[in-house]
C-alpha positions as CSV (number, residue, x, y, z in Angstrom):
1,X,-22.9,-18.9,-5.4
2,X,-21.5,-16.2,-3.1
3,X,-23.3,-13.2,-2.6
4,X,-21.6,-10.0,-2.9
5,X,-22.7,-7.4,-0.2
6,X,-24.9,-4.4,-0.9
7,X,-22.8,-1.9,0.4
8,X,-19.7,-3.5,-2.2
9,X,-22.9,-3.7,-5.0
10,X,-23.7,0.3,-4.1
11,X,-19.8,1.2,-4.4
12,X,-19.3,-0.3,-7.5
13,X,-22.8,1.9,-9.2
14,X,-21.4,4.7,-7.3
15,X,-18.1,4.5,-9.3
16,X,-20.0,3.8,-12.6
17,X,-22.2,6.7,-12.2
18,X,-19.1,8.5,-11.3
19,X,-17.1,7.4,-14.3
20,X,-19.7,8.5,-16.4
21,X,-19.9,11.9,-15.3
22,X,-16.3,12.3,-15.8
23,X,-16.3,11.7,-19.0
24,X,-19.8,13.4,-20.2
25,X,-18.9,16.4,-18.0
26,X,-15.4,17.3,-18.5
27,X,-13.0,18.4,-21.6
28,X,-11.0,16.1,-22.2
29,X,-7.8,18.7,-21.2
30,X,-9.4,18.3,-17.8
31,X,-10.1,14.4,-17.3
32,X,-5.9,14.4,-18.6
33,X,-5.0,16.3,-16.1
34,X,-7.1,14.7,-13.1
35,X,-6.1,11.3,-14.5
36,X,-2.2,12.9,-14.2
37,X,-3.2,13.8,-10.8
38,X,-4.6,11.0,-10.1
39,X,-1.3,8.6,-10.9
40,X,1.3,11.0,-8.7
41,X,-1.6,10.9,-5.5
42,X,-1.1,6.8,-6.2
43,X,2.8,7.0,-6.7
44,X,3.1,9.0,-3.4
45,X,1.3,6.4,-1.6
46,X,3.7,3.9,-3.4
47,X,6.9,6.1,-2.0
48,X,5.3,5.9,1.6
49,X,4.5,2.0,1.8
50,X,7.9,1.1,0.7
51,X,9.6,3.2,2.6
52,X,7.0,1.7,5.8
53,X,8.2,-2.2,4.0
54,X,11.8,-1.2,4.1
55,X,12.0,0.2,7.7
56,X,9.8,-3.0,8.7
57,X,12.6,-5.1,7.0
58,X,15.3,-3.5,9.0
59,X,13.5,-3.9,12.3
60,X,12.7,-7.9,11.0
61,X,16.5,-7.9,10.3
62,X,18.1,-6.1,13.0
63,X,16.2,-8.3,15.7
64,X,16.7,-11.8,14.0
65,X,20.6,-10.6,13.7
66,X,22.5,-13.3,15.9
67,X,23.8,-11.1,18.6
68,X,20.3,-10.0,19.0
69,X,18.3,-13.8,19.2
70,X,19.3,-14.6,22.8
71,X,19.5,-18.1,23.7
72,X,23.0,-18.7,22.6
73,X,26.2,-16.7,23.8
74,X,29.7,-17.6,24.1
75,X,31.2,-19.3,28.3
76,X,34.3,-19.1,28.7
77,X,36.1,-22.6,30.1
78,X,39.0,-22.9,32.3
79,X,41.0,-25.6,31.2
């Protein structure tokens, strides 16, 4: 059986505890608008790691592009 750290074991009660205030403690109006919050913070990030994926793509592609590799070019031969 694999044990889960304490540190990951305090996190989770952390987020319970947390959970549960959020809903015994706020109008529902509120928790709406946080959760509304909440999903456009997490679409931002979204925006920013595909744009980070595409421009890694381009870099991936631009140096495996064959004028780029090296090792194998064109000698002219007199005949």
């Amino acid at each position: 059986m694999r044990r889960i750290p304490i540190s990951a074991r305090l996190l989770d009660k952390l987020m319970d505890v947390q959970e549960e205030l959020f809903h015994e403690a706020l109008p529902e109006k509120t928790r709406s608008h946080f959760r509304s919050a909440r999903r456009e913070a997490l679409l931002g990030l979204r925006a920013l790691l595909d744009e980070a994926i595409e421009q890694t793509q381009e870099t991936t592609d631009s140096k495996n592009a064959p004028e780029n590799r090296g090792g194998s070019s064109k000698i002219a031969i007199d005949e």
